[in-house]
C-alpha positions as CSV (number, residue, x, y, z in Angstrom):
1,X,103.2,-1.2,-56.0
2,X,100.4,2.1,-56.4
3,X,101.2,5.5,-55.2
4,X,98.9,6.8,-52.6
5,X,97.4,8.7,-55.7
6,X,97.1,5.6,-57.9
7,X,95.1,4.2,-54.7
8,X,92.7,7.1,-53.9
9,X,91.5,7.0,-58.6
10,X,91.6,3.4,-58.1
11,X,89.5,3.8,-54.9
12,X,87.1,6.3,-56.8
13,X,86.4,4.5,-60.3
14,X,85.7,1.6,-58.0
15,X,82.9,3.7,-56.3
16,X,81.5,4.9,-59.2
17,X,81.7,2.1,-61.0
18,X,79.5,0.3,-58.1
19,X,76.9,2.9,-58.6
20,X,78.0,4.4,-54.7
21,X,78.4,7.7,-53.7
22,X,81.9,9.0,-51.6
23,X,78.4,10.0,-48.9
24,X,77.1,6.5,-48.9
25,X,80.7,4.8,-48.6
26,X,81.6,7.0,-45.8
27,X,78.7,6.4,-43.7
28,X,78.8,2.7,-44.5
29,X,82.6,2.3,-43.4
30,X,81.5,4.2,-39.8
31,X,82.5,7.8,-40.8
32,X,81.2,11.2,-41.3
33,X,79.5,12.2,-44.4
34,X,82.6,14.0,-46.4
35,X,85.3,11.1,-45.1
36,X,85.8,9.5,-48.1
37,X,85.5,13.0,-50.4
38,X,88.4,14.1,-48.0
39,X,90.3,11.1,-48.4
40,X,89.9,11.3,-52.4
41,X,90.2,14.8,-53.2
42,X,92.2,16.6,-50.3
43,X,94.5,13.6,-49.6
44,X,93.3,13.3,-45.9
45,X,94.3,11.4,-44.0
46,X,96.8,9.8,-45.9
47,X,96.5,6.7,-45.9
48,X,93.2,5.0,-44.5
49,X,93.2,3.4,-41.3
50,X,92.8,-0.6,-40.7
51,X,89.4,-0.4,-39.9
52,X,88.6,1.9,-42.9
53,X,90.5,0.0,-45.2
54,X,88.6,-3.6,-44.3
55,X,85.3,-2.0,-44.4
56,X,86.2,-0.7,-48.0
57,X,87.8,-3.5,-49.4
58,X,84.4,-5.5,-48.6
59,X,81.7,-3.0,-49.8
60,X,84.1,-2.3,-53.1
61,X,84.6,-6.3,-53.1
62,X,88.4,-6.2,-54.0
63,X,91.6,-7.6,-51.9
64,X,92.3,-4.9,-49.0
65,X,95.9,-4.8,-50.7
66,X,94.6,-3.3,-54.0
67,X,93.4,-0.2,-51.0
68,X,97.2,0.5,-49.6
69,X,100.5,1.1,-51.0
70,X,102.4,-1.0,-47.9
71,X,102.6,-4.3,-48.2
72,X,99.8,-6.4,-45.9
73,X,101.6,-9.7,-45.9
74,X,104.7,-9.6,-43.9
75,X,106.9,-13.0,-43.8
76,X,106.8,-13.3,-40.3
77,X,109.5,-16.0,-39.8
78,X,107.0,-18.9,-39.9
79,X,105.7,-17.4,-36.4
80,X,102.1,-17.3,-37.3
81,X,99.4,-14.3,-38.4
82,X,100.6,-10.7,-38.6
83,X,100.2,-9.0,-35.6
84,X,98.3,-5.8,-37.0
85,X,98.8,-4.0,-34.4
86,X,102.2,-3.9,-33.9
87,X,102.2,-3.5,-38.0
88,X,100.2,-0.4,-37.0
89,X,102.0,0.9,-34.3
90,X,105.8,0.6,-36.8
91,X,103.9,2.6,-40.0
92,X,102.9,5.7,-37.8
93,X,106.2,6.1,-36.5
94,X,107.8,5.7,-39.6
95,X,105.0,8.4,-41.1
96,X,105.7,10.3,-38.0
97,X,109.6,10.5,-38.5
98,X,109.2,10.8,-41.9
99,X,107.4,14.2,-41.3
100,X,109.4,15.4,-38.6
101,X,112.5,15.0,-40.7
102,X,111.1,16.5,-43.6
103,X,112.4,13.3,-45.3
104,X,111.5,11.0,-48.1
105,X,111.8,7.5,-48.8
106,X,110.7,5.4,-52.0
107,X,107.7,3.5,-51.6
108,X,110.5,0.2,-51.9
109,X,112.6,1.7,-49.3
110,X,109.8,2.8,-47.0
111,X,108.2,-0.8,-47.0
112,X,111.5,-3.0,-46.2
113,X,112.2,-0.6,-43.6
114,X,108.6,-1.5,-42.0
115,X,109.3,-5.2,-43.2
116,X,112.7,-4.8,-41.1
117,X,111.3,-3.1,-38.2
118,X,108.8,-6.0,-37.9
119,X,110.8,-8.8,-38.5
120,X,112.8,-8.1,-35.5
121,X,109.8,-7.1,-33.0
122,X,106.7,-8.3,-34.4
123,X,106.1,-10.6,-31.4
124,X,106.8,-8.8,-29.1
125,X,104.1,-6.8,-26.1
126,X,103.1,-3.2,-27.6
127,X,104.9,-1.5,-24.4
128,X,108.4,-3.6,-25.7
129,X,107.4,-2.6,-29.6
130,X,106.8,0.9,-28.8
131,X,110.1,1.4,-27.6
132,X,112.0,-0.7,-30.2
133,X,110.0,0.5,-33.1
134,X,111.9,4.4,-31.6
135,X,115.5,2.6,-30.9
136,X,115.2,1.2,-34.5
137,X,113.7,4.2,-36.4
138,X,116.9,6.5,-34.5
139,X,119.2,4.1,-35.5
140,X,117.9,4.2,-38.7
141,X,117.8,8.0,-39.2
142,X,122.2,8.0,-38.0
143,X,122.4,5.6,-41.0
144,X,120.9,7.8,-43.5
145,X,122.8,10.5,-41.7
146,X,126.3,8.6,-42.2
147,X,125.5,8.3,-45.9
């Protein structure tokens, strides 16, 4: 699986390879003028949003995957369609502990840690997720602190 970094060339030698601009892409996805530029060069945001993503996987014509370095397709038990926005809701928090901790995780490590998160709540209501996305990610984070 691509690095963010690996994502954002891959991102702009697909641009320029469709004869776009970083000015035209941004305003065609539904963002301001520098968006992508930012994204590309400055590393912000760090990763792109859903919508973002979606929009640019259709103008640059290529599987959403080949835009993100977490993996889209979760097994979800045989329970039906991903709920994306429960998917969402587990990868900030993750980002967001990851930050506050000043921690790191391999891009393996980070991703069956989502996988497990979402495995065990991915049907549940986003009120019930919120709160067992934090009881799981503090659980997690005495783990790491164990070992």
């Amino acid at each position: 699986m691509e690095n963010t970094e690996e994502i954002r060339k891959k991102i702009a030698r697909l641009i320029n390879e469709r004869g776009l601009n970083y000015a035209q892409v941004s305003l065609a996805i539904g963002k301001n003028i520098a968006y992508i530029q930012q994204f590309i060069k400055n590393g912000s945001p760090r990763r792109l949003g859903e919508i973002e993503r979606h929009k640019l996987a259709q103008i640059l014509k290529v599987d959403e995957q080949e835009l993100t370095d977490l993996p889209l397709m979760i097994a979800s038990g045989g329970k039906g369609n991903v709920n994306a926005n429960i998917l969402s809701l587990i990868i900030e928090h993750v980002e967001n502990w990851l930050v506050y901790r000043k921690a790191t995780l391999s891009p393996h490590d980070k991703a069956e840690l989502i996988k497990l998160i979402y495995m065990r709540i991915g049907t549940e209501s986003m009120d019930t997720a919120l709160e067992k996305v934090k009881d799981f990610i503090e659980i997690y984070d005495e783990l790491r602190k164990v070992n």
